[in-house]
C-alpha positions as CSV (number, residue, x, y, z in Angstrom):
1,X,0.0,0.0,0.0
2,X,0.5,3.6,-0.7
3,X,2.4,5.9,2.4
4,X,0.7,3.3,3.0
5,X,2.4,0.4,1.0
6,X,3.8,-3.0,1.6
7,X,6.0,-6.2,0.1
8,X,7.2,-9.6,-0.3
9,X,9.0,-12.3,-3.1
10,X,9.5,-16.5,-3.3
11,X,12.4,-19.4,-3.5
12,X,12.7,-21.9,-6.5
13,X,9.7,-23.8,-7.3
14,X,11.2,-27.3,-7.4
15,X,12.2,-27.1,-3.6
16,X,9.1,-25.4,-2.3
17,X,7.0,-26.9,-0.3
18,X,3.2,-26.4,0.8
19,X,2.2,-26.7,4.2
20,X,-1.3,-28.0,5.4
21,X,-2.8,-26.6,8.4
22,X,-6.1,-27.1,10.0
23,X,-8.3,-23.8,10.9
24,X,-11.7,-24.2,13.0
25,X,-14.1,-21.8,12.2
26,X,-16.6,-20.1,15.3
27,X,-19.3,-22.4,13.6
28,X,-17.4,-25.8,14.4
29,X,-16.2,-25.9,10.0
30,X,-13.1,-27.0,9.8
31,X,-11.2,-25.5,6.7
32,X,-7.9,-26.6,5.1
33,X,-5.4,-24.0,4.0
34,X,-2.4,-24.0,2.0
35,X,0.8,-22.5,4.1
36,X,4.0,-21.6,1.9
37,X,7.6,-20.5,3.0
38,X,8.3,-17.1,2.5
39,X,11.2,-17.0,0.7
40,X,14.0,-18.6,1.5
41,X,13.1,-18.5,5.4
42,X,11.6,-20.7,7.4
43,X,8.5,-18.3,8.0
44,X,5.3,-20.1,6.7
45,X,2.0,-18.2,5.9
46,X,-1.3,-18.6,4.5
47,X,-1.8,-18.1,0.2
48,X,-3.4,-15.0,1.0
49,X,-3.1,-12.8,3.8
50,X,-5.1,-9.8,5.2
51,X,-4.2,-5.7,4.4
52,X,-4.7,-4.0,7.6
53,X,-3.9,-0.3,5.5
54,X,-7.4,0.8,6.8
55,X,-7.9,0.0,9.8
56,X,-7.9,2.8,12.1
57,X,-6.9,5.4,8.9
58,X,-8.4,8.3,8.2
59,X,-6.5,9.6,5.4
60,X,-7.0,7.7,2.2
61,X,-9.4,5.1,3.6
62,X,-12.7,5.4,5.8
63,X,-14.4,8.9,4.3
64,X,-11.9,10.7,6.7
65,X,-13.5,9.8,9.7
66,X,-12.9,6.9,12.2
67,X,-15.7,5.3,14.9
68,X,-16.7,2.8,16.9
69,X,-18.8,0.7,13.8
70,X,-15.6,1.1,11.8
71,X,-13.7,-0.3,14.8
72,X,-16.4,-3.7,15.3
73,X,-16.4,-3.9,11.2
74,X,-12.7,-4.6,11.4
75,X,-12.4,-6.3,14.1
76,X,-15.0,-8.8,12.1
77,X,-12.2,-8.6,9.2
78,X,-10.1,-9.9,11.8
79,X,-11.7,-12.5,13.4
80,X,-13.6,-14.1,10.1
81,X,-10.4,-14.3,8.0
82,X,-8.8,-16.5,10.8
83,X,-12.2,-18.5,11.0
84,X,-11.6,-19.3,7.1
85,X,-7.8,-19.9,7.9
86,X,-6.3,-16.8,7.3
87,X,-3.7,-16.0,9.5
88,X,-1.0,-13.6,7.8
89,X,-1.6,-9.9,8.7
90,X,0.1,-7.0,7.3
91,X,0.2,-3.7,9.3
92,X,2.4,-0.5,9.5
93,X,3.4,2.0,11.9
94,X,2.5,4.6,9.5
95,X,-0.7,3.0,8.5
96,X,-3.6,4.5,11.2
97,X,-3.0,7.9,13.2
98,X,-3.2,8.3,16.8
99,X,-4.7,11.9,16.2
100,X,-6.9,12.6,13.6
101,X,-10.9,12.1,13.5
102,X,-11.0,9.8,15.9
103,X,-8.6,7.2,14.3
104,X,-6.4,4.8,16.2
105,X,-3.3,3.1,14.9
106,X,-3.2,-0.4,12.7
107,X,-0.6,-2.4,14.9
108,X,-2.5,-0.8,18.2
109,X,-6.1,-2.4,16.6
110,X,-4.4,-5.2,14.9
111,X,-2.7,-6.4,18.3
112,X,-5.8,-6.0,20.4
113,X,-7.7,-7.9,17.4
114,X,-5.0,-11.0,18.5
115,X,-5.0,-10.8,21.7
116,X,-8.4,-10.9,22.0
117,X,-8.4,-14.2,19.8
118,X,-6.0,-15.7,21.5
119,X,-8.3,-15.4,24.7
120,X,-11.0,-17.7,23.2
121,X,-8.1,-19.5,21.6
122,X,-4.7,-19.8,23.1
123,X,-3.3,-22.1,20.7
124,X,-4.0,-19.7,17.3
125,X,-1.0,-18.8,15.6
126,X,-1.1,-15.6,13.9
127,X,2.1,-14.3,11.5
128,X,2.3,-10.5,12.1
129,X,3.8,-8.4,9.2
130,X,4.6,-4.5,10.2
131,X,7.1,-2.0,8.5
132,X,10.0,0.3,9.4
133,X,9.2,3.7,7.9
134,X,12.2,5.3,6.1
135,X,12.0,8.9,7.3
136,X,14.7,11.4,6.1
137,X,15.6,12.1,9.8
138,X,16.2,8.4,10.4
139,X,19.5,6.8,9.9
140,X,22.0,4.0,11.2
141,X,20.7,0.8,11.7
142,X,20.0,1.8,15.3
143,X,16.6,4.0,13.7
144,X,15.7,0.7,12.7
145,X,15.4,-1.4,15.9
146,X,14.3,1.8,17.8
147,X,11.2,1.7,15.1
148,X,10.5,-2.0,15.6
149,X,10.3,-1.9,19.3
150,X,8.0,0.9,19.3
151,X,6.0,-1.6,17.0
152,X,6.1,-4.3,19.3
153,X,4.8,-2.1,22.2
154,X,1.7,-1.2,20.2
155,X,1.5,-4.4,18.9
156,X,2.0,-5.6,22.5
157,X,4.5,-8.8,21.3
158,X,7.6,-9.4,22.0
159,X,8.8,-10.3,17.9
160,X,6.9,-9.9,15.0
161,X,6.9,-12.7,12.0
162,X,8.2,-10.6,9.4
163,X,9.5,-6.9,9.4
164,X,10.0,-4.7,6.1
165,X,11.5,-1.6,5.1
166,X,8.5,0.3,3.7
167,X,9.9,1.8,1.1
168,X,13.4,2.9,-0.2
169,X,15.2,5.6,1.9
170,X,16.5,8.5,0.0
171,X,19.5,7.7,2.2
172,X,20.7,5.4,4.7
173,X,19.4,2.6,3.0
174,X,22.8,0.3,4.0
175,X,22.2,1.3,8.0
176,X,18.5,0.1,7.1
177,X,19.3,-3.2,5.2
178,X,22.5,-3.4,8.9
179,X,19.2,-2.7,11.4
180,X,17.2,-5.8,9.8
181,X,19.8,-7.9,10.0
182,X,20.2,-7.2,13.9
183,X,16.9,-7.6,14.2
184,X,16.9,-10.8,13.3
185,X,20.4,-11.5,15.3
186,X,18.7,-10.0,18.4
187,X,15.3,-12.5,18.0
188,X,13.3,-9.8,17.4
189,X,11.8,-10.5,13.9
190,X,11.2,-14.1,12.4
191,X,12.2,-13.3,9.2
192,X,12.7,-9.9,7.5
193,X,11.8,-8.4,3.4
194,X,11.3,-5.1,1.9
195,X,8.2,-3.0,-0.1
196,X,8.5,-0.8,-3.0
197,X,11.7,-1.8,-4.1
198,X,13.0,-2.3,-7.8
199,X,15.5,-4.8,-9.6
200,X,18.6,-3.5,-8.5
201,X,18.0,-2.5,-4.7
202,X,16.1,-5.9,-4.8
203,X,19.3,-7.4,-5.6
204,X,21.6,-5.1,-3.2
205,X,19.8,-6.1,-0.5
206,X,19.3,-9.3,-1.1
207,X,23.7,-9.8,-1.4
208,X,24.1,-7.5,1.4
209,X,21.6,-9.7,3.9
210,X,23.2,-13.2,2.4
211,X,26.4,-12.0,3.6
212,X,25.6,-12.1,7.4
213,X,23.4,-15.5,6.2
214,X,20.3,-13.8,6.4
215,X,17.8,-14.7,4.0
216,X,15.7,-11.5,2.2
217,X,12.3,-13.0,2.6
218,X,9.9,-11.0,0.8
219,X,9.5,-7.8,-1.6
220,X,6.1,-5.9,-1.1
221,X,4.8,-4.2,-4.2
222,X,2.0,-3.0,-6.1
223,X,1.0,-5.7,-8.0
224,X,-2.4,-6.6,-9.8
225,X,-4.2,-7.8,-13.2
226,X,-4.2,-3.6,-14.3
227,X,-0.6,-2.8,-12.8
228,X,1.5,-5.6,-13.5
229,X,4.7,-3.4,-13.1
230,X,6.4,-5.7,-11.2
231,X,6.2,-8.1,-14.1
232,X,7.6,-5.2,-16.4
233,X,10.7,-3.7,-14.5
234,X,12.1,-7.4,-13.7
235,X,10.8,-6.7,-10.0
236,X,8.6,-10.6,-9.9
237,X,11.6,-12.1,-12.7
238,X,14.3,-11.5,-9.5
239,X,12.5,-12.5,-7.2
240,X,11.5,-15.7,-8.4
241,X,15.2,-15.9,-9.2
242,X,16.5,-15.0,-6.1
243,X,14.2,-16.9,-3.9
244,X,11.9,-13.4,-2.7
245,X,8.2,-14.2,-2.1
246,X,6.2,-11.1,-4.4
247,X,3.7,-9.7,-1.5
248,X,1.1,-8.5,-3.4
249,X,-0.5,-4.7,-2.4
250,X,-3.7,-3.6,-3.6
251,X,-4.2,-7.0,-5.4
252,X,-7.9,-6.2,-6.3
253,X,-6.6,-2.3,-8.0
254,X,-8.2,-0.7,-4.2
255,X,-11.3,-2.4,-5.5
256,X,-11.6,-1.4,-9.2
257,X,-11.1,-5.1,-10.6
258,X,-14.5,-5.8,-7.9
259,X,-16.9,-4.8,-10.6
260,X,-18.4,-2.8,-7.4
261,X,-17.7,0.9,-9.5
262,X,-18.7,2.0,-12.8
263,X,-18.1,4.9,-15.1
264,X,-21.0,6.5,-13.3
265,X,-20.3,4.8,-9.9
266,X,-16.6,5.8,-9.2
267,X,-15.2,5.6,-6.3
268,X,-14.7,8.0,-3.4
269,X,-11.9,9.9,-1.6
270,X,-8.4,10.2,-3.1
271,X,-9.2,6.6,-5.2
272,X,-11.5,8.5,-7.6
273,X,-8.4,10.7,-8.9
274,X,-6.8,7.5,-9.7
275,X,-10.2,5.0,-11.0
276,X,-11.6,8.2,-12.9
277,X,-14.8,7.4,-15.1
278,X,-12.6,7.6,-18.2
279,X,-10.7,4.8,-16.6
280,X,-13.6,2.6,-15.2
281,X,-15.0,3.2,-19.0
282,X,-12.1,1.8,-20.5
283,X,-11.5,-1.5,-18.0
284,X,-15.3,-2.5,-18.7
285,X,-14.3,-5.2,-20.9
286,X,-12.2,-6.8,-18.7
287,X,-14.3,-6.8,-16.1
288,X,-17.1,-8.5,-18.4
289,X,-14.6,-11.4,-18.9
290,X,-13.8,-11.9,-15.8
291,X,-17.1,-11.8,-14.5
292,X,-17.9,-14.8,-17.1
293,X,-15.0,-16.7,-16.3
294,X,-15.9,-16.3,-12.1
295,X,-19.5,-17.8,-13.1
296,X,-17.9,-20.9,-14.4
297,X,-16.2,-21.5,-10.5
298,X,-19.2,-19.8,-9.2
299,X,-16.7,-17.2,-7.8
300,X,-16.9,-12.9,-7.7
301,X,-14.9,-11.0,-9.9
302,X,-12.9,-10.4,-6.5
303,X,-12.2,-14.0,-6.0
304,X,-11.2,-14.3,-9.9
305,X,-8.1,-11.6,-9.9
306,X,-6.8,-13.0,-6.3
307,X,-6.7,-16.3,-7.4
308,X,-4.8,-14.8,-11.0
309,X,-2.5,-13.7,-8.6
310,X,-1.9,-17.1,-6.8
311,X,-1.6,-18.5,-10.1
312,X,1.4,-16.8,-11.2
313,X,2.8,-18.8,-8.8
314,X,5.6,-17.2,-5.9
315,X,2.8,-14.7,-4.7
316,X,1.1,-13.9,-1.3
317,X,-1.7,-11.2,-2.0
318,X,-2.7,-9.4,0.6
319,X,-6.2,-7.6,-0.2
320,X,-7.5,-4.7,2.6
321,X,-10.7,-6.2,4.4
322,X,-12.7,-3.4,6.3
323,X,-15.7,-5.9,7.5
324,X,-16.3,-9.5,7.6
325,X,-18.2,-9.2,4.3
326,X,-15.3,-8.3,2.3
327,X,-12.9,-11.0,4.5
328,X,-15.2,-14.0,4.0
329,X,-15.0,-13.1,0.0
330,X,-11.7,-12.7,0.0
331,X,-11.4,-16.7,1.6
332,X,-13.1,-17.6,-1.6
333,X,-10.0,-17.1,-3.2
334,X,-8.3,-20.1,-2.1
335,X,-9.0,-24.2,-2.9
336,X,-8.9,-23.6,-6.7
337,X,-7.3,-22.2,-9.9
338,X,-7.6,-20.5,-13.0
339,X,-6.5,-22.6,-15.8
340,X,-3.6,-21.3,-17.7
341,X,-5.7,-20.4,-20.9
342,X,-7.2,-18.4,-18.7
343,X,-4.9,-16.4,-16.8
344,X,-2.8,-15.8,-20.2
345,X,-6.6,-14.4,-21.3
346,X,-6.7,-11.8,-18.6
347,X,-3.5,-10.7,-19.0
348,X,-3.6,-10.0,-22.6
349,X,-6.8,-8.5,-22.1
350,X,-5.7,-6.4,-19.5
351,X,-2.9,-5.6,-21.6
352,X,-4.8,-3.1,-23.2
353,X,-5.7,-0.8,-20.8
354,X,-3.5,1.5,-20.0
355,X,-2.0,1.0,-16.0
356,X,-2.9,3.4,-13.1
357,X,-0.5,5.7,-11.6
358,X,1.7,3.0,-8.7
359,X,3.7,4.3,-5.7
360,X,6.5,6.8,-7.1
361,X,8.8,5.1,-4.3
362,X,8.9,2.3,-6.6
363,X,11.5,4.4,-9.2
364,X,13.6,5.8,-6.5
């Protein structure tokens, strides 16, 4: 996600293996979900994990206002996704405010969320996913572990599965790259990746973690049917050659591959300078096909582009649920797959429409 962003990459296919675990839902319906290896760590998560961008935000997401039904809605998010399995999370400590209309911070809501789980069930395991913010002012890889244990004390853990540089620092990026391998050294962090970052810092820090033995688990990006630059600038080539699981931001386009907005139904808030009518006009086809493909499976058009992303194999998306509605959906996702006639369909399709503005981090 944006300010707001996130990432991850995967290890060669011939060596990977899938993990089976067992998830009880509240109504006693026991569901089986696929667990992979993020990259070449030993960290396992779920296909598809859960955005926590919105909860608590009140600057892209929410109509600029945050309250107590917004609170209950995404604490449903929460507690839904892990009925269906889902137990991979990604939060920020810029995602949220502690000021603003109300809102309340993501790893603050997103800790009480587990902690309040793991009262009814003290045997869940839940991967937490957060980000080091790379601020001008901070530098040395002392900012970085300073950052992560003011994450843990929101989050109110003691390590967190995976921690990520956000996004690339205009400087200091080698003290950053130093502080996540201490983390790791210091048993803060299970396993550690980046977001926003292209080809060649994928690659620098990816060498400079090997050389203290520390695999570079994931790469967070923008990636989806209509902004496939990851595919483009090499970004999901290295990874897959480098052994990087691709964590997939904004996997459904922030909702314009849902087939929820139209030309005359855009959507709201800072979104609708990026899915302008013009735009929704243009990706109408595509949704059309992919609304004919999901009533072969019986699935949504939402269900559809996740599972596209599964299917290029070496990807975790991670799609934003605010309410249980949009987390059971987003379970649908999972236990099938797009043939490959059909995934090579929607990319060609989508191939014609021209991509949405990503994160300008991504160029740095």
């Amino acid at each position: 996600m944006a300010m707001h962003v996130s990432s991850a990459c995967f290890s060669v296919f011939s060596h990977r293996r899938v993990h089976k675990i067992r998830a009880v839902a509240s109504e006693n319906v026991t569901t089986e979900v696929d667990k992979v290896k993020l990259g070449g760590s030993d960290l396992k998560v779920t296909r598809l994990g859960i955005g926590a961008w919105s909860w608590g935000d009140t600057s892209y997401w929410n109509n600029f206002e945050w309250d107590d039904r917004k609170m209950k809605a995404a604490k449903s998010a929460f507690d839904v996704s892990v009925d269906a399995g889902i137990t991979f999370f990604d939060t920020a400590e810029v995602y949220g405010s502690r000021a603003s209309f109300g809102a309340i911070n993501s790893e603050t809501l997103l800790g009480r969320f587990v902690k309040e789980r793991k009262g009814k069930d003290p045997g869940l395991e839940v991967a937490i996913a957060t980000k080091f913010a790379a601020l001008p002012w901070r530098l040395g890889r002392q900012s970085v572990i300073t950052a992560l244990k003011d994450s843990l004390g929101r989050l109110g853990v003691s390590s967190v599965e995976l921690y990520q540089l956000h996004w690339p620092g205009i400087w200091g990026n080698e003290g950053y790259l130093d502080g996540l391998g201490d983390a790791v050294e210091q048993g803060l962090v299970k396993a550690v990746g980046v977001s926003n970052y292209s080809e060649r810092r994928l690659r620098e820090a990816h060498k400079k973690l090997q050389k203290r033995g520390i695999p570079l688990a994931s790469n967070q990006v923008n990636y989806s049917l209509i902004y496939r630059a990851p595919e483009e600038k090499g970004v999901k080539s290295t990874c897959d050659e480098l052994g990087i699981t691709l964590i997939a931001y904004s996997p459904i386009a922030q909702g314009a591959l849902t087939g929820k907005y139209t030309p005359e139904n855009p959507p709201t808030g800072p979104r609708r300078q990026i899915y302008t009518p013009e735009f929704l006009t243009r990706l109408q086809p595509v949704l059309n096909r992919i609304k004919e493909i999901g009533e072969k499976y019986s699935k949504t058009n939402t269900q559809v582009v996740l599972n596209w992303l599964i299917a290029q194999d070496n990807v975790v998306p991670i799609p934003g649920a605010k309410n249980a509605e949009q987390a059971a959906e987003f379970a649908g996702a999972l236990g099938w797959k797009l043939d490959n006639e059909e995934v090579a369909e929607l990319r060609s399709l989508a191939t014609e429409i021209r991509p949405v503005t990503g994160f300008p981090v991504e160029n740095l």
